[in-house]
Residue, then its C-alpha position, 0 to 999 in steps of 0.5 A: x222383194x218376193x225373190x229374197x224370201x222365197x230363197x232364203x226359204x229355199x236355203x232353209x229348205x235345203x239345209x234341213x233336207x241335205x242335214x236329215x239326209x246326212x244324219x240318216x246316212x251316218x244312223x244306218x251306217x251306224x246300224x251296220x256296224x252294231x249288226x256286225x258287231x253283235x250276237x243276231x240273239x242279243x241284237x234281236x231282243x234289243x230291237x224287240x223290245x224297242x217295238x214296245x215304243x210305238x204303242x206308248x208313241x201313239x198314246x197323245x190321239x193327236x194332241x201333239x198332231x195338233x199342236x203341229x197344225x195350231x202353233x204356227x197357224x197361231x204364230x201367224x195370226x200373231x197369237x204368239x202367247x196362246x200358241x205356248x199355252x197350247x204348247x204348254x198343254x200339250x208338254x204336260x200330255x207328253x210328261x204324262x205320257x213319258x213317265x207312264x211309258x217309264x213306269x211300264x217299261x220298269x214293271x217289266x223289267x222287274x217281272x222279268x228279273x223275278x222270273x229269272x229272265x236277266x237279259x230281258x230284264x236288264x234290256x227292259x231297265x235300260x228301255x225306261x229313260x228311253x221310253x221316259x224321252x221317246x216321245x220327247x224326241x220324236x215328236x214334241x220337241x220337233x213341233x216347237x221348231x216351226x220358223x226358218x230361224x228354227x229349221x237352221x237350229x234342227x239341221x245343225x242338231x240333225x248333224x251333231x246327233x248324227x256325229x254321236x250315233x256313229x261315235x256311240x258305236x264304240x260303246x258296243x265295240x267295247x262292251x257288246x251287249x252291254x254296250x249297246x244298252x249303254x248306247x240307247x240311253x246315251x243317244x235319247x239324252x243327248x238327243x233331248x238335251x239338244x232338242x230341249x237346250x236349243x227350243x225357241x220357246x220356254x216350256x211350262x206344265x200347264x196344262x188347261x181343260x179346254x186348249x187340250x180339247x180343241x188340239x185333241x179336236x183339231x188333231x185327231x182327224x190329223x192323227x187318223x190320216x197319218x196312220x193310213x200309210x203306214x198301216x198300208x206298209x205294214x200290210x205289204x210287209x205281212x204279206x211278204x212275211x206270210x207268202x216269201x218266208x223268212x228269206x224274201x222278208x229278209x232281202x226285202x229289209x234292204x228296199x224298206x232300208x233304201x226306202x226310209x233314206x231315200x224318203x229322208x227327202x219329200x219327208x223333211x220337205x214336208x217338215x218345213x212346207x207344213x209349219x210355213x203353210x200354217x204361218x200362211x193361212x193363220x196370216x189371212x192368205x187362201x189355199x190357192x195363195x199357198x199352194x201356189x207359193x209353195x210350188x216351186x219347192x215341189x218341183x224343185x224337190x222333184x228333181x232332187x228326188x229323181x237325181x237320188x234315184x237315178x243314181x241310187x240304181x247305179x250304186x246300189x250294184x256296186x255297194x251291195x256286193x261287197x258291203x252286204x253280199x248275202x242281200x244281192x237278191x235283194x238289190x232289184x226291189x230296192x233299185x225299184x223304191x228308189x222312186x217312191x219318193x219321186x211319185x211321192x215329190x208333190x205330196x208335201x201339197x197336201x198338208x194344205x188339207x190339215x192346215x184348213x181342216x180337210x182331212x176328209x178329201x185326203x183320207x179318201x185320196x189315201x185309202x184308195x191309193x191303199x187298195x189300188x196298190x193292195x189289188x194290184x200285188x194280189x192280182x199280180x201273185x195269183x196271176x204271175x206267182x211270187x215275186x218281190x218286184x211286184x211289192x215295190x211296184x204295187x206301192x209305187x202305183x198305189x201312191x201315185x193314185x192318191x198323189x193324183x186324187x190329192x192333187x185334184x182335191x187340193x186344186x178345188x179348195x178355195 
Protein backbone atom coordinates (compact mmCIF):
# COMPACT_ATOMS: atom_id res chain seq x y z
CA UNK A 1 0.00 0.00 0.00
CA UNK A 2 3.07 2.56 0.92
CA UNK A 3 4.51 1.93 -2.60
CA UNK A 4 1.48 3.43 -4.75
CA UNK A 5 1.66 6.73 -2.41
CA UNK A 6 5.30 7.26 -2.50
CA UNK A 7 5.12 6.96 -6.48
CA UNK A 8 2.53 8.91 -7.01
CA UNK A 9 4.24 11.57 -4.72
CA UNK A 10 7.36 11.13 -6.79
CA UNK A 11 5.46 11.66 -10.06
CA UNK A 12 4.13 14.94 -8.45
CA UNK A 13 7.75 15.53 -7.34
CA UNK A 14 9.03 15.31 -10.90
CA UNK A 15 6.36 16.82 -12.78
CA UNK A 16 6.89 19.95 -10.83
CA UNK A 17 10.77 19.84 -10.85
CA UNK A 18 10.96 18.96 -14.73
CA UNK A 19 8.09 22.15 -15.22
CA UNK A 20 10.19 24.84 -12.80
CA UNK A 21 13.36 23.66 -14.64
CA UNK A 22 11.58 24.24 -18.21
CA UNK A 23 9.85 27.58 -17.57
CA UNK A 24 13.34 28.88 -15.94
CA UNK A 25 14.52 27.57 -19.47
CA UNK A 26 12.39 29.67 -21.54
CA UNK A 27 12.65 33.00 -18.86
CA UNK A 28 16.40 32.95 -19.57
CA UNK A 29 16.00 32.54 -23.05
CA UNK A 30 13.45 34.90 -22.98
CA UNK A 31 16.12 37.50 -21.28
CA UNK A 32 18.54 36.72 -23.83
CA UNK A 33 16.66 37.95 -26.58
CA UNK A 34 15.55 41.55 -24.63
CA UNK A 35 19.50 42.01 -23.87
CA UNK A 36 19.59 41.66 -27.48
CA UNK A 37 17.25 43.68 -28.42
CA UNK A 38 17.78 46.45 -26.10
CA UNK A 39 19.68 49.72 -25.63
CA UNK A 40 22.40 48.24 -22.38
CA UNK A 41 21.05 52.12 -20.88
CA UNK A 42 17.41 51.43 -21.18
CA UNK A 43 17.65 47.63 -20.23
CA UNK A 44 19.89 48.82 -17.10
CA UNK A 45 17.17 51.62 -15.69
CA UNK A 46 14.49 48.78 -16.13
CA UNK A 47 16.15 46.46 -14.41
CA UNK A 48 17.10 48.85 -11.65
CA UNK A 49 14.33 50.01 -10.99
CA UNK A 50 13.03 46.64 -10.43
CA UNK A 51 15.61 46.23 -7.43
CA UNK A 52 13.28 48.46 -5.56
CA UNK A 53 10.87 45.28 -5.13
CA UNK A 54 12.81 43.33 -2.75
CA UNK A 55 12.58 45.87 -0.18
CA UNK A 56 8.43 45.91 -0.54
CA UNK A 57 8.87 41.75 -0.76
CA UNK A 58 10.36 41.47 2.70
CA UNK A 59 7.74 43.78 4.01
CA UNK A 60 5.28 40.73 5.80
CA UNK A 61 8.40 39.69 8.65
CA UNK A 62 7.61 36.31 8.12
CA UNK A 63 3.64 36.39 8.27
CA UNK A 64 3.64 34.81 4.57
CA UNK A 65 6.83 32.43 6.08
CA UNK A 66 4.29 31.20 8.35
CA UNK A 67 1.73 30.52 6.50
CA UNK A 68 3.73 28.17 4.49
CA UNK A 69 4.65 26.31 7.60
CA UNK A 70 0.92 26.38 9.46
CA UNK A 71 -1.53 25.94 6.40
CA UNK A 72 -0.46 22.38 5.61
CA UNK A 73 0.46 21.40 9.39
CA UNK A 74 -3.17 22.82 9.98
CA UNK A 75 -4.31 20.74 6.63
CA UNK A 76 -3.07 17.62 8.54
CA UNK A 77 -4.27 17.75 11.78
CA UNK A 78 -7.74 18.35 9.81
CA UNK A 79 -8.05 21.82 10.67
CA UNK A 80 -8.92 22.89 7.35
CA UNK A 81 -11.06 26.04 8.19
CA UNK A 82 -8.70 27.45 10.55
CA UNK A 83 -6.08 26.96 8.05
CA UNK A 84 -8.06 29.57 5.68
CA UNK A 85 -8.72 31.97 8.35
CA UNK A 86 -4.94 32.20 8.54
CA UNK A 87 -4.63 32.28 4.83
CA UNK A 88 -7.26 35.05 4.88
CA UNK A 89 -5.16 36.84 7.45
CA UNK A 90 -2.20 36.67 5.83
CA UNK A 91 -3.89 37.98 2.13
CA UNK A 92 -5.01 41.10 3.95
CA UNK A 93 -1.23 41.57 5.15
CA UNK A 94 -0.34 40.99 1.34
CA UNK A 95 -2.93 43.64 0.20
CA UNK A 96 -1.80 45.66 2.48
CA UNK A 97 1.39 45.34 1.32
CA UNK A 98 0.72 45.40 -2.75
CA UNK A 99 -1.24 48.51 -2.42
CA UNK A 100 1.37 50.48 -0.43
CA UNK A 101 4.34 49.19 -2.79
CA UNK A 102 1.69 50.56 -5.73
CA UNK A 103 1.60 53.83 -3.92
CA UNK A 104 5.48 54.29 -3.73
CA UNK A 105 6.20 53.25 -6.95
CA UNK A 106 3.27 56.03 -7.95
CA UNK A 107 4.94 58.88 -6.00
CA UNK A 108 8.12 58.31 -7.64
CA UNK A 109 7.12 58.31 -10.83
CA UNK A 110 5.42 61.41 -10.37
CA UNK A 111 8.68 62.99 -8.76
CA UNK A 112 10.20 61.69 -11.50
CA UNK A 113 7.84 63.38 -14.18
CA UNK A 114 8.12 66.73 -12.25
CA UNK A 115 11.86 66.89 -12.32
CA UNK A 116 11.63 66.41 -15.93
CA UNK A 117 13.34 62.89 -15.84
CA UNK A 118 10.49 61.03 -18.25
CA UNK A 119 12.18 57.75 -18.79
CA UNK A 120 12.49 57.37 -15.00
CA UNK A 121 9.22 58.55 -14.79
CA UNK A 122 7.44 56.23 -17.39
CA UNK A 123 9.35 53.13 -16.15
CA UNK A 124 8.49 53.85 -12.37
CA UNK A 125 4.37 54.22 -13.83
CA UNK A 126 4.63 51.05 -15.49
CA UNK A 127 6.44 49.37 -12.07
CA UNK A 128 3.02 50.13 -9.84
CA UNK A 129 0.94 46.99 -11.04
CA UNK A 130 4.12 45.20 -11.04
CA UNK A 131 4.72 46.14 -7.56
CA UNK A 132 0.80 46.12 -6.55
CA UNK A 133 1.02 41.83 -7.77
CA UNK A 134 4.81 41.02 -6.73
CA UNK A 135 4.38 39.83 -3.87
CA UNK A 136 1.14 37.96 -4.85
CA UNK A 137 3.08 35.99 -7.28
CA UNK A 138 5.99 35.18 -5.47
CA UNK A 139 5.04 34.56 -2.48
CA UNK A 140 1.48 34.31 -1.42
CA UNK A 141 -0.34 32.72 -4.25
CA UNK A 142 2.48 29.67 -4.07
CA UNK A 143 1.87 29.09 -0.44
CA UNK A 144 -1.72 28.08 -0.78
CA UNK A 145 -0.66 25.29 -3.39
CA UNK A 146 0.27 22.61 -0.73
CA UNK A 147 -1.34 19.25 -1.83
CA UNK A 148 -0.25 16.81 -4.63
CA UNK A 149 -3.23 17.69 -6.27
CA UNK A 150 -1.93 21.37 -6.37
CA UNK A 151 1.66 20.74 -7.40
CA UNK A 152 -0.13 19.28 -10.60
CA UNK A 153 -1.85 22.73 -11.21
CA UNK A 154 1.38 24.84 -10.54
CA UNK A 155 3.52 22.58 -12.91
CA UNK A 156 1.00 23.23 -15.70
CA UNK A 157 1.05 27.14 -14.73
CA UNK A 158 4.75 26.94 -14.56
CA UNK A 159 4.63 25.89 -18.48
CA UNK A 160 1.69 28.12 -19.77
CA UNK A 161 3.84 31.53 -17.90
CA UNK A 162 6.79 30.23 -19.09
CA UNK A 163 5.16 29.82 -22.81
CA UNK A 164 3.83 33.93 -22.26
CA UNK A 165 7.60 34.97 -20.95
CA UNK A 166 8.99 34.18 -24.43
CA UNK A 167 5.88 35.09 -26.73
CA UNK A 168 6.04 38.56 -24.66
CA UNK A 169 9.46 39.11 -26.11
CA UNK A 170 7.49 40.35 -29.37
CA UNK A 171 6.07 43.28 -27.53
CA UNK A 172 9.89 44.38 -27.17
CA UNK A 173 10.89 43.28 -30.78
CA UNK A 174 8.16 45.66 -31.54
CA UNK A 175 8.24 48.55 -29.72
CA UNK A 176 11.56 48.37 -27.64
CA UNK A 177 11.78 50.24 -24.85
CA UNK A 178 8.39 50.84 -24.75
CA UNK A 179 7.82 47.34 -25.32
CA UNK A 180 9.47 46.00 -22.50
CA UNK A 181 7.17 48.10 -19.96
CA UNK A 182 4.77 46.82 -21.87
CA UNK A 183 5.92 43.41 -21.30
CA UNK A 184 6.53 43.71 -17.02
CA UNK A 185 2.84 44.47 -16.59
CA UNK A 186 1.58 41.92 -18.88
CA UNK A 187 3.53 39.10 -17.42
CA UNK A 188 2.56 40.20 -13.38
CA UNK A 189 -1.10 39.89 -14.52
CA UNK A 190 -1.11 36.98 -16.54
CA UNK A 191 1.02 35.30 -13.68
CA UNK A 192 -1.81 36.34 -11.21
CA UNK A 193 -4.65 35.62 -13.00
CA UNK A 194 -3.10 32.01 -13.37
CA UNK A 195 -1.95 32.00 -9.95
CA UNK A 196 -5.50 33.54 -8.22
CA UNK A 197 -7.90 31.67 -11.31
CA UNK A 198 -6.78 28.11 -10.34
CA UNK A 199 -5.98 28.52 -5.95
CA UNK A 200 -7.60 25.63 -4.21
CA UNK A 201 -9.17 27.56 -1.90
CA UNK A 202 -11.69 30.92 -1.74
CA UNK A 203 -9.48 34.03 -0.63
CA UNK A 204 -11.30 36.52 1.78
CA UNK A 205 -9.83 40.02 3.67
CA UNK A 206 -10.29 38.97 6.98
CA UNK A 207 -7.90 39.85 8.73
CA UNK A 208 -7.89 38.83 12.78
CA UNK A 209 -5.37 40.35 15.56
CA UNK A 210 -4.42 37.11 17.15
CA UNK A 211 -3.88 34.35 13.60
CA UNK A 212 -1.38 37.49 12.52
CA UNK A 213 0.68 36.97 15.83
CA UNK A 214 1.02 33.49 15.91
CA UNK A 215 2.00 33.18 11.74
CA UNK A 216 4.33 36.62 12.79
CA UNK A 217 5.53 34.20 15.95
CA UNK A 218 5.83 31.22 13.93
CA UNK A 219 7.14 32.73 10.87
CA UNK A 220 9.69 35.20 11.58
CA UNK A 221 12.43 32.84 12.97
CA UNK A 222 11.69 31.06 9.46
CA UNK A 223 12.03 34.64 7.74
CA UNK A 224 15.55 35.32 9.44
CA UNK A 225 16.92 31.94 8.51
CA UNK A 226 16.13 32.44 5.05
CA UNK A 227 18.02 35.65 4.81
CA UNK A 228 21.47 33.80 5.96
CA UNK A 229 22.15 32.71 2.41
CA UNK A 230 21.36 34.80 0.33
CA UNK A 231 22.94 37.52 2.12
CA UNK A 232 26.16 35.05 2.15
CA UNK A 233 25.83 35.37 -1.88
CA UNK A 234 25.41 38.90 -1.96
CA UNK A 235 28.74 39.14 0.13
CA UNK A 236 30.68 37.11 -2.48
CA UNK A 237 29.32 38.95 -5.19
CA UNK A 238 30.60 42.25 -3.56
CA UNK A 239 33.67 41.01 -3.22
CA UNK A 240 33.87 40.21 -6.48
CA UNK A 241 32.58 43.51 -7.61
CA UNK A 242 35.03 45.25 -5.33
CA UNK A 243 38.72 43.22 -5.95
CA UNK A 244 37.76 41.71 -10.01
CA UNK A 245 36.16 45.03 -11.46
CA UNK A 246 33.39 45.52 -13.49
CA UNK A 247 34.94 42.79 -16.04
CA UNK A 248 35.25 39.83 -13.48
CA UNK A 249 31.72 40.74 -12.13
CA UNK A 250 30.32 40.64 -15.51
CA UNK A 251 31.82 37.19 -16.60
CA UNK A 252 30.81 35.91 -13.13
CA UNK A 253 26.88 36.89 -14.27
CA UNK A 254 27.10 33.68 -16.45
CA UNK A 255 27.86 31.29 -13.04
CA UNK A 256 25.06 33.13 -10.89
CA UNK A 257 22.83 32.70 -14.17
CA UNK A 258 24.06 28.50 -14.59
CA UNK A 259 23.72 28.82 -10.64
CA UNK A 260 19.98 30.03 -10.50
CA UNK A 261 18.94 27.04 -13.39
CA UNK A 262 20.73 24.44 -12.08
CA UNK A 263 19.30 25.09 -8.69
CA UNK A 264 15.70 25.16 -10.17
CA UNK A 265 16.23 21.51 -8.99
CA UNK A 266 16.73 20.96 -5.01
CA UNK A 267 14.56 24.30 -4.96
CA UNK A 268 11.46 22.96 -6.41
CA UNK A 269 12.10 19.71 -4.53
CA UNK A 270 12.19 21.43 -1.30
CA UNK A 271 8.81 23.30 -2.51
CA UNK A 272 6.79 20.32 -2.67
CA UNK A 273 9.00 18.19 0.70
CA UNK A 274 8.07 21.07 2.69
CA UNK A 275 4.13 21.50 2.62
CA UNK A 276 4.33 17.22 2.83
CA UNK A 277 6.42 17.26 5.85
CA UNK A 278 4.05 19.73 7.56
CA UNK A 279 0.85 17.64 6.45
CA UNK A 280 3.18 14.67 8.25
CA UNK A 281 3.85 16.37 11.53
CA UNK A 282 0.32 18.00 11.87
CA UNK A 283 -1.12 14.36 11.10
CA UNK A 284 1.04 12.90 14.67
CA UNK A 285 4.14 11.38 12.78
CA UNK A 286 7.62 12.22 14.38
CA UNK A 287 10.87 14.02 12.61
CA UNK A 288 12.35 10.49 12.47
CA UNK A 289 8.96 9.11 10.65
CA UNK A 290 9.59 12.16 7.91
CA UNK A 291 12.51 12.30 7.59
CA UNK A 292 12.98 8.87 6.78
CA UNK A 293 9.94 8.78 4.53
CA UNK A 294 11.19 11.76 2.91
CA UNK A 295 14.62 10.13 2.03
CA UNK A 296 14.35 8.16 -1.07
CA UNK A 297 13.16 11.83 -2.86
CA UNK A 298 16.81 13.10 -1.53
CA UNK A 299 18.76 10.45 -3.15
CA UNK A 300 16.93 10.37 -6.07
CA UNK A 301 17.21 14.07 -6.42
CA UNK A 302 20.99 13.56 -6.05
CA UNK A 303 21.52 11.83 -8.87
CA UNK A 304 19.24 14.31 -11.16
CA UNK A 305 21.42 16.94 -9.85
CA UNK A 306 24.83 15.16 -10.72
CA UNK A 307 23.55 13.99 -14.18
CA UNK A 308 22.77 18.16 -14.92
CA UNK A 309 26.15 18.86 -13.80
CA UNK A 310 27.81 16.54 -15.51
CA UNK A 311 26.33 17.35 -18.53
CA UNK A 312 25.94 21.04 -17.95
CA UNK A 313 30.20 20.98 -17.85
CA UNK A 314 30.12 19.20 -21.33
CA UNK A 315 27.88 21.99 -22.92
CA UNK A 316 28.47 24.88 -21.25
CA UNK A 317 31.90 24.65 -23.81
CA UNK A 318 30.00 24.03 -26.91
CA UNK A 319 26.96 27.11 -26.11
CA UNK A 320 28.71 29.60 -24.74
CA UNK A 321 31.06 30.39 -27.58
CA UNK A 322 28.65 30.92 -29.85
CA UNK A 323 25.51 32.06 -28.30
CA UNK A 324 27.65 34.70 -25.67
CA UNK A 325 31.33 34.90 -27.11
CA UNK A 326 32.19 37.81 -24.91
CA UNK A 327 31.64 35.29 -21.64
CA UNK A 328 34.05 32.55 -22.64
CA UNK A 329 36.08 33.35 -19.61
CA UNK A 330 33.29 33.11 -18.06
CA UNK A 331 32.75 29.33 -18.72
CA UNK A 332 35.05 27.77 -16.03
CA UNK A 333 33.32 29.15 -12.72
CA UNK A 334 29.96 28.22 -14.08
CA UNK A 335 31.17 24.61 -14.97
CA UNK A 336 32.17 24.85 -11.08
CA UNK A 337 28.55 26.01 -9.51
CA UNK A 338 27.02 23.34 -11.62
CA UNK A 339 27.67 21.26 -8.34
CA UNK A 340 26.23 23.42 -5.89
CA UNK A 341 23.04 21.93 -6.24
CA UNK A 342 24.67 18.46 -5.97
CA UNK A 343 26.04 19.47 -2.39
CA UNK A 344 23.09 21.29 -1.94
CA UNK A 345 20.79 17.78 -2.79
CA UNK A 346 19.87 16.49 1.12
CA UNK A 347 19.16 20.37 2.08
CA UNK A 348 15.27 20.05 1.45
CA UNK A 349 15.81 17.71 5.06
CA UNK A 350 16.02 20.64 6.67
CA UNK A 351 12.75 22.40 6.50
CA UNK A 352 12.11 19.38 9.09
CA UNK A 353 13.59 22.30 11.44
CA UNK A 354 10.44 24.85 10.41
CA UNK A 355 8.20 22.16 10.26
CA UNK A 356 9.02 21.50 14.23
CA UNK A 357 10.30 24.83 15.23
CA UNK A 358 14.15 24.43 15.31
CA UNK A 359 15.29 26.91 13.40
CA UNK A 360 18.16 27.49 15.95
CA UNK A 361 20.16 24.15 15.06
CA UNK A 362 20.01 25.52 11.29
CA UNK A 363 20.73 28.69 11.56
CA UNK A 364 23.79 27.90 13.49
CA UNK A 365 24.45 25.17 10.70
CA UNK A 366 23.96 28.05 8.16
CA UNK A 367 25.93 30.93 9.35
CA UNK A 368 28.98 28.49 10.02
CA UNK A 369 28.96 27.13 6.59
CA UNK A 370 28.63 31.24 5.70
CA UNK A 371 31.89 31.91 7.05
CA UNK A 372 34.00 28.67 6.56
CA UNK A 373 33.11 29.37 2.97
CA UNK A 374 34.01 33.43 3.63
CA UNK A 375 37.49 32.44 5.08
CA UNK A 376 38.34 30.08 2.51
CA UNK A 377 37.96 32.69 -0.42
CA UNK A 378 39.74 35.41 1.62
CA UNK A 379 42.56 33.05 2.54
CA UNK A 380 42.73 31.84 -0.91
CA UNK A 381 42.88 35.84 -2.31
CA UNK A 382 45.53 36.96 0.11
CA UNK A 383 47.57 33.49 -0.60
CA UNK A 384 46.99 32.79 -4.57
CA UNK A 385 45.56 36.45 -5.84
CA UNK A 386 42.43 36.96 -7.51
CA UNK A 387 40.77 34.45 -9.36
CA UNK A 388 37.04 33.88 -10.07
CA UNK A 389 37.25 29.74 -9.33
CA UNK A 390 37.95 30.41 -6.08
CA UNK A 391 34.39 31.90 -5.42
CA UNK A 392 32.34 29.03 -6.63
CA UNK A 393 34.71 26.81 -4.64
CA UNK A 394 34.40 28.98 -1.35
CA UNK A 395 30.56 28.50 -1.69
CA UNK A 396 30.78 25.04 -2.76
CA UNK A 397 32.63 24.13 0.73
CA UNK A 398 30.95 26.69 2.62
CA UNK A 399 27.40 24.71 1.77
CA UNK A 400 28.74 21.34 1.96
CA UNK A 401 29.63 22.16 6.08
CA UNK A 402 26.22 23.51 6.78
CA UNK A 403 24.77 20.50 4.71
CA UNK A 404 27.01 18.37 7.18
CA UNK A 405 25.99 20.07 10.51
CA UNK A 406 22.10 20.01 9.10
CA UNK A 407 22.39 16.63 8.68
CA UNK A 408 23.96 15.88 12.00
CA UNK A 409 21.21 18.07 13.72
CA UNK A 410 18.24 16.97 11.77
CA UNK A 411 19.43 13.02 12.91
CA UNK A 412 18.99 14.08 16.63
CA UNK A 413 15.53 15.63 16.48
CA UNK A 414 13.17 13.05 18.26
Amino acid sequence: MKTPQISTFGKVLIKYATSQVLSNFLRIIAGFLVVLLLDPENYGVYTGVGVYLGYFALGHFGIINGLGREFPYQLGKGNIEYGKQLANSAFAVTILIGLLAAVVFLGLSVYYFVSKDNLLGVTFLSYVIVAGLNLFNTQFFPTLYRTSSDFNKLSKINIVFGCWNLISVLLVWQFRFSGLLIRGIVLVVIQSYLLYKNKPYKLYVKPIKHDLIHLFKTGFPIYMVGQVNPLWSTVVNNIIFTMGGARFYGLYALANIVQTTAQMVPTSFSQVIYPRMSIMFGEGKTPPVIIRLNLKSMFFQVLVTIAIAIGGVFLLPVIIPWLLPKYVDGIAPAQLVLFIPVVDSFGAINNIFNVTGQQKFYFISLITGAIFGTGFIYLSLLHSGFSLLLFPQGMILGILVQQIMSLFFVFRLK
